[in-house]
VEXNUNU-521843 format. One record per residue (C-alpha): x, y, z; residue in one letter; chain; residue number from 1. Coordinates in steps of 0.001 Angstrom, whole numbers, plus 500000, padded with zeros to 6 digits. Example, Ala and Ser with C-alpha at 12.3 -4.5 7.8 and 13.67 -1.06 7.14 Angstrom:
{site {512300; 495500; 507800}; 'A'; 'A'; 1}
{site {513670; 498940; 507140}; 'S'; 'A'; 2}
This chain:
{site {523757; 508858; 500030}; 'X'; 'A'; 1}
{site {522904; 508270; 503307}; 'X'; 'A'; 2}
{site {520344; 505073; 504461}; 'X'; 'A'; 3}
{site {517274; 505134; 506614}; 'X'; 'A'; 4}
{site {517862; 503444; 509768}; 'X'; 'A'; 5}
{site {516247; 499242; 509617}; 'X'; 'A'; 6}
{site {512948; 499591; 510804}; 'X'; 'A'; 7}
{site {512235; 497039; 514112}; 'X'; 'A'; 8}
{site {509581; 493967; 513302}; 'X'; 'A'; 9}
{site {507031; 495581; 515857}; 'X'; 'A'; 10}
{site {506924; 498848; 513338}; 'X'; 'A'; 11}
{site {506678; 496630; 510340}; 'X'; 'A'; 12}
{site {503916; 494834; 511749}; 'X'; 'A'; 13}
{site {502174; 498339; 512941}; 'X'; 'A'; 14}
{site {502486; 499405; 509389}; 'X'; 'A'; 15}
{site {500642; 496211; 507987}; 'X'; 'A'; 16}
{site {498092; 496822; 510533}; 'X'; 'A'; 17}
{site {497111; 500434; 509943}; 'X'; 'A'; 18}
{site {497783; 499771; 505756}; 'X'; 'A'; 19}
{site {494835; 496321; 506452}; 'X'; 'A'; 20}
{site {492786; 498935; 508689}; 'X'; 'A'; 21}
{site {493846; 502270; 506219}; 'X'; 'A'; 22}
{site {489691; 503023; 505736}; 'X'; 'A'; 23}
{site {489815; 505703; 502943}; 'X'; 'A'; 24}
{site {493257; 506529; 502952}; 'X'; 'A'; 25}
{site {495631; 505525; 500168}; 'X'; 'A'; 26}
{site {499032; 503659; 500717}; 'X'; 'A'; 27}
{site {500675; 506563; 499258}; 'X'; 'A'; 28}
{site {499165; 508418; 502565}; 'X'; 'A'; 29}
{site {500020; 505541; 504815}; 'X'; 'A'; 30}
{site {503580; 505027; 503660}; 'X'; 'A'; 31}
{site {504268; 509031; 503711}; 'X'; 'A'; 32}
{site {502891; 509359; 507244}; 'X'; 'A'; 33}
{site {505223; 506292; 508279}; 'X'; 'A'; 34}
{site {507982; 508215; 506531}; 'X'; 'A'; 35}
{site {508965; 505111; 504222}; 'X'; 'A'; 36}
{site {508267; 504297; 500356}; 'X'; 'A'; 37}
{site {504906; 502740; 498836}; 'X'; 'A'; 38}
{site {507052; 499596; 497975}; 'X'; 'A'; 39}
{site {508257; 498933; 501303}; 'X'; 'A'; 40}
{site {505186; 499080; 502641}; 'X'; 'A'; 41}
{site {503532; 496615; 500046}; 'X'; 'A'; 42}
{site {507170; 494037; 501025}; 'X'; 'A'; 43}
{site {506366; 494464; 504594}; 'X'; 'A'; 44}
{site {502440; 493620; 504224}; 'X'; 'A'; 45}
{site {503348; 490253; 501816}; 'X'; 'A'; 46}
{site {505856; 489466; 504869}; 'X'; 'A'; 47}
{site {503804; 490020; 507595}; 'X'; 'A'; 48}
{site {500323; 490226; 507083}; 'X'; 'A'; 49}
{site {499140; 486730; 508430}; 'X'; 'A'; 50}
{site {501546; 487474; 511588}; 'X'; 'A'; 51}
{site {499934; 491261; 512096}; 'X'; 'A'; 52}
{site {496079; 489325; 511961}; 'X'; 'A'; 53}
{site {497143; 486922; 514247}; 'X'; 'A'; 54}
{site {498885; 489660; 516473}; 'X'; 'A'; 55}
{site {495540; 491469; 516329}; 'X'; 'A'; 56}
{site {492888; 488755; 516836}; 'X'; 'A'; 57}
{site {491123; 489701; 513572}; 'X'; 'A'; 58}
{site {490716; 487455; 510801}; 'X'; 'A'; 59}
{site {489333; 489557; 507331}; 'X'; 'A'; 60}
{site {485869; 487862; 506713}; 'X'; 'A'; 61}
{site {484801; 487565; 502973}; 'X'; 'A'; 62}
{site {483157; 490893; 502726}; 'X'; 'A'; 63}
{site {486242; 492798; 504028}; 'X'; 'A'; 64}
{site {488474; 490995; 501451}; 'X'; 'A'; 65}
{site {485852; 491669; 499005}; 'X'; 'A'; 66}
{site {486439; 495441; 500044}; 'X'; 'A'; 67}
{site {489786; 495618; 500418}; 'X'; 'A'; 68}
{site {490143; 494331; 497043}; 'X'; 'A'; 69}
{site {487732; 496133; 495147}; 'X'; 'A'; 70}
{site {489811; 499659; 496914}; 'X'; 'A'; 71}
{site {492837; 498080; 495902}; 'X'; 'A'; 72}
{site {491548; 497541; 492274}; 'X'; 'A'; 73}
{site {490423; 501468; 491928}; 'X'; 'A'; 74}
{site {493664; 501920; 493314}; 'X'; 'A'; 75}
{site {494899; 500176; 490664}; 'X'; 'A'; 76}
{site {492697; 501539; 487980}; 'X'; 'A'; 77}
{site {493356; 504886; 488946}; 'X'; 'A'; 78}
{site {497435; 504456; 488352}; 'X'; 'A'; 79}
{site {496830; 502881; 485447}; 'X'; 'A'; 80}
{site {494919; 505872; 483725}; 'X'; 'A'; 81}
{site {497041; 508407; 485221}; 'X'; 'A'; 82}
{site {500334; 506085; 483336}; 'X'; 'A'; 83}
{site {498119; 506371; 480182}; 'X'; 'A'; 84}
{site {497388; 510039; 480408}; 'X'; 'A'; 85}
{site {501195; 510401; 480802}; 'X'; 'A'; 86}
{site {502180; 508132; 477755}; 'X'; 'A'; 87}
{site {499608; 510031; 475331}; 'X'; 'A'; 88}
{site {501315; 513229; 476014}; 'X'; 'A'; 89}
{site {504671; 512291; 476021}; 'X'; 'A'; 90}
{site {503734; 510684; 472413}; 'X'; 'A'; 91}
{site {502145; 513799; 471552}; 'X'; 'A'; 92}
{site {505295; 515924; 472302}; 'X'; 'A'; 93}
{site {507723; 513558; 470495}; 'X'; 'A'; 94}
{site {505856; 514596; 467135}; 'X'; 'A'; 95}
């Protein structure tokens, strides 16, 4: 199998930026146009997302985090139903 090239630190901190500044877009979207994998993505932005706001002069005031979380939860929400969706037909076909 052959590995993806190591991505530089200025990339990694590109990809935080655009995932903290993603507007309507998922992280599915934002990984896929990067060309890497949702968890990567998600590593890199618990790594470097103090360094990337610093970088950028922004600091995320109350109501953006309130945002930003509340997309993340539907985000969230939305996985979760589509998982339970999954199970309950996978338990219908085992019967």
């Amino acid at each position: 199998m052959m590995r993806n090239k190591p991505k530089s630190e200025e990339f990694k901190m590109e990809a935080v930026k655009r995932l903290d500044n993603r507007g309507s877009k998922t992280v599915s979207e934002i990984a896929e146009e990067l060309g890497i994998h949702d968890s990567r993505l998600y590593a890199w932005r618990k790594q470097y997302a103090d360094a990337a706001r610093k970088a950028d002069g922004s600091v995320e005031t109350v109501e953006e985090e309130n945002a930003r979380l509340r997309r993340e939860n539907r985000e969230l929400q939305l996985d979760r139903d589509a998982l339970l969706k999954s199970i309950a037909v996978f338990a219908k076909d085992r019967k």
